[in-house]
Every structure is written in structure tokens, then in C-alpha cells.
N, C-alpha and C positions, 0 to 999 in steps of 0.2 A: 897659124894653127889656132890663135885663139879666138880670131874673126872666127872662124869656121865654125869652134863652138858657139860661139853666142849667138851663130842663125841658126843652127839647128835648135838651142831654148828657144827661141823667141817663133822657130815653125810650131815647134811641141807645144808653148804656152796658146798661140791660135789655133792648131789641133784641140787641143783640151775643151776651148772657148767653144769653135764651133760644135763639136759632141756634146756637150752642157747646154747649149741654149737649142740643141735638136731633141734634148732630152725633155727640158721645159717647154716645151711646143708639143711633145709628145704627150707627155702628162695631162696638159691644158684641154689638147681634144678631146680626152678621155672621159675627162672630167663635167667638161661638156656637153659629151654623149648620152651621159648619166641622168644628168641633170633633168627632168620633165620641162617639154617645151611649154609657152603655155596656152599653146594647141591642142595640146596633149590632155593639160589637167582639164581645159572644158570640156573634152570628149570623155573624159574619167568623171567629172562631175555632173555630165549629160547621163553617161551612164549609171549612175548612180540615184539620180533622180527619175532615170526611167525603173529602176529595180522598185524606189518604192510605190510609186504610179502603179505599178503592176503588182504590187504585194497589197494596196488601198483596194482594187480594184478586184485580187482574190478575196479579199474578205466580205466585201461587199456580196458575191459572187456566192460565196457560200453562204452567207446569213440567209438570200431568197431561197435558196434551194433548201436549204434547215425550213424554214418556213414552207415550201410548195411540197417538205414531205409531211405535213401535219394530216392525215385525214379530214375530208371534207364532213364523213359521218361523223367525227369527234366533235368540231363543230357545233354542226346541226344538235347534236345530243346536250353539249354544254348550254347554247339558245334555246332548246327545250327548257332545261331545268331551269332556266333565270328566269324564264317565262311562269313555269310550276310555280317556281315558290311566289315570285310578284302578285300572281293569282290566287293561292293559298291566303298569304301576308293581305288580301285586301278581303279575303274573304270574312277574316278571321276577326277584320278593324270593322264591317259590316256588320257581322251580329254581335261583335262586341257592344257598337255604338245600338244596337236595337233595344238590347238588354238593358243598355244605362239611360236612353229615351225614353223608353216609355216609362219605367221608374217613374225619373225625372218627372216626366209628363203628369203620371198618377197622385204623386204628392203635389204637385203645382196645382190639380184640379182640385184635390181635397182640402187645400188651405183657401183656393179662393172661396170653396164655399162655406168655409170656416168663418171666412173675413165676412162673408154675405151677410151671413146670421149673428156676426155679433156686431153689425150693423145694428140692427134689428134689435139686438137688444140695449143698444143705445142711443135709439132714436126716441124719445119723449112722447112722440105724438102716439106711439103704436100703443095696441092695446096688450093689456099682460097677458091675455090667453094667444096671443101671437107671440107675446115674448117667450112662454111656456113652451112653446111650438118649436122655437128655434134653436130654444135651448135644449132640450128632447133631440135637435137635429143634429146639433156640436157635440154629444155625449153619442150619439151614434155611428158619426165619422169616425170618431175619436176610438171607438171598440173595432170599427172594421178595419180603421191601420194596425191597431196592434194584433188583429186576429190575422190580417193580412202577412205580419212578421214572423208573427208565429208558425204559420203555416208556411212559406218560404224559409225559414230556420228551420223547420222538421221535414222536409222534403229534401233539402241538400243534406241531411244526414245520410241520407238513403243512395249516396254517392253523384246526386245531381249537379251537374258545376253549376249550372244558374239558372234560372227562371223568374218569371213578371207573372201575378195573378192581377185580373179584374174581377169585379165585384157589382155586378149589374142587378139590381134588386135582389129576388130570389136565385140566381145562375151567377156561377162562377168559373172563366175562363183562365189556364193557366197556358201559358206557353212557355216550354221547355226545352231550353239547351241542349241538344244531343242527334247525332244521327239516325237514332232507332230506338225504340221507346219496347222495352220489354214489356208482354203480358203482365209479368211481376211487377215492377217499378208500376206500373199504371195504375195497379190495383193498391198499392203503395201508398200512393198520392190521392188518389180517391178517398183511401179511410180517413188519411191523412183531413182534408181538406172539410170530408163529410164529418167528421167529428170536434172539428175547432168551429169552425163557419155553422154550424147546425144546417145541414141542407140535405137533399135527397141525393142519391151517387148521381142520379139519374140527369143533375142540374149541373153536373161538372163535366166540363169541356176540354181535353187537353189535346194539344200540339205539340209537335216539336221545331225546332231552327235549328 
């Protein structure tokens, strides 16, 4: 009777055993199954790298097409106007530079002949009714610059932005700053001109730039 029991424990205790370790083998596949092969994760990481490839390549995608929807006349219209002003802006450095040229120029010729004549009066050998002469010539520059200022001072009163007189014996040429030179302003400048300069209207010459 007691043989008897102790094989029936020792069936139940390898019963028990073998259920247990069918159990642990059952777990294990499972667990297994789960688990990402890693097969698996490079086709997950293939795909993944394909998603952004193709998100690089929508953006790309759309910036040309943001761009091919710009009008071509908008364009062409903004290449006008760069071109306008460019044109404008060099126009503007042109008679800028004409205005301060010839200046320039006019005082550079009335001081050389400034220097000329007071050569002259310091040359020894010459005679004093030459030196009188010369000196007569330095005191008459000298009234047409300032009668020159004067009259360019009282012309841009009269709202002229700038202008350059010459002074050619009895005729005096002005040229003046502006696109259109009113009847008014002209006759302006004439009294202007004829009443500091002492000269006839008839001898004043005006332009514009």
C-alpha cells in the first residue's frame, strides 16, 4: 500500500514537471514571436528612410512649383523698374557732374588768368603801363566772379535748383537746371542777369539740362 503511494507522487511530481517545462517553452515562443527580427527592423528602417526621401523630395517639389507659379509679367515688370531707376540714378549723376564741371572748370580758368597777370606784375623787365594793364585785368575778373554769384544767388531764389553762367565778353550764357523753363522764370533770369552784368536782354542766352 505504501509502494503504491509513493509511485503515484513520484508519477504526479513528473506530471507536474513535464506541464512546467511545456509551459516555459510555451512562453519562450511567444516571447520570441514578439520580439522584431532583425529582418524586420531593416525593412522598418528602410521604410522609414524611404518616408523621409519622399517628404525631402515633396518639399523640394513644391518650392519649384511655388516658384513656376510667380508670373512671368511680374517679372518682366520688376526688370523694368531696376532698369528705370538704374537709368534715372545715372541720369541724375550726369547733370549732377555737368553742373559741378563746368563750375569747376570756370573758376580753374579765371584763377589761371589771374596767375597770368600777376606774373606780369612781377616781372621786372615789363613796363608799368603793361603792369597797369594787368592790373585793370585782375580787378575785372575779380568783379565778374562776384557778379557771376550774385546772379546765380538771385536766380535760385526764383526756385531754380542750379545752374552755370558764362561770361563771354559782352554775351552771357546761363544754363539751367530743369526740364521746362517757363516764359516766367526766363524773363526772371533775364532781368535778373541784365541788371547785375550791365548788358542788353538781347546778349543773354539761356538753356536748360
Amino acid at each position: 500500500m505504501k509502494g503504491l503511494k509513493r509511485n503515484q507522487i513520484i508519477i504526479l511530481v513528473i506530471a507536474l514537471m513535464l506541464v512546467s517545462a511545456g509551459y516555459l517553452n510555451y512562453t519562450t515562443r511567444e516571447n520570441q514571436n514578439l520580439l522584431p527580427t532583425s529582418a524586420q527592423q531593416e525593412e522598418e528602417y528602410a521604410g522609414i528612410g524611404d518616408a523621409k526621401l519622399v517628404a525631402s523630395n515633396a518639399i523640394i517639389e513644391t518650392n519649384e512649383q511655388s516658384s513656376s507659379l510667380v508670373p512671368n509679367n511680374t517679372i518682366e515688370e520688376e526688370q523694368n523698374e531696376t532698369i528705370t531707376t538704374t537709368t534715372s540714378s545715372n541720369t541724375k549723376q550726369d547733370t549732377d557732374g555737368y553742373f559741378s564741371t563746368s563750375r569747376l572748370n570756370r573758376e580753374t580758368m579765371y584763377s589761371q588768368m589771374i596767375e597770368s597777370y600777376q606774373k606780369i606784375l612781377e616781372n621786372t623787365s615789363i613796363s608799368e603801363t603793361q603792369k597797369s594793364i594787368a592790373q585793370t585785368e585782375i580787378q575785372n575778373i575779380n568783379q565778374i566772379k562776384n557778379k557771376i554769384m550774385i546772379c546765380e544767388n538771385l536766380i535760385k531764389t526764383k526756385g531754380i535748383e542750379d545752374l552755370v553762367m558764362f561770361v563771354n565778353d559782352k554775351s552771357v550764357s546761363v544754363v539751367i537746371r530743369a526740364d521746362k523753363l517757363q516764359q516766367e522764370q526766363i524773363a526772371q533770369i533775364q532781368n535778373i542777369i541784365a541788371r547785375e552784368m550791365q548788358i542788353e536782354i538781347g546778349d543773354i542766352h539761356i538753356s536748360n539740362k
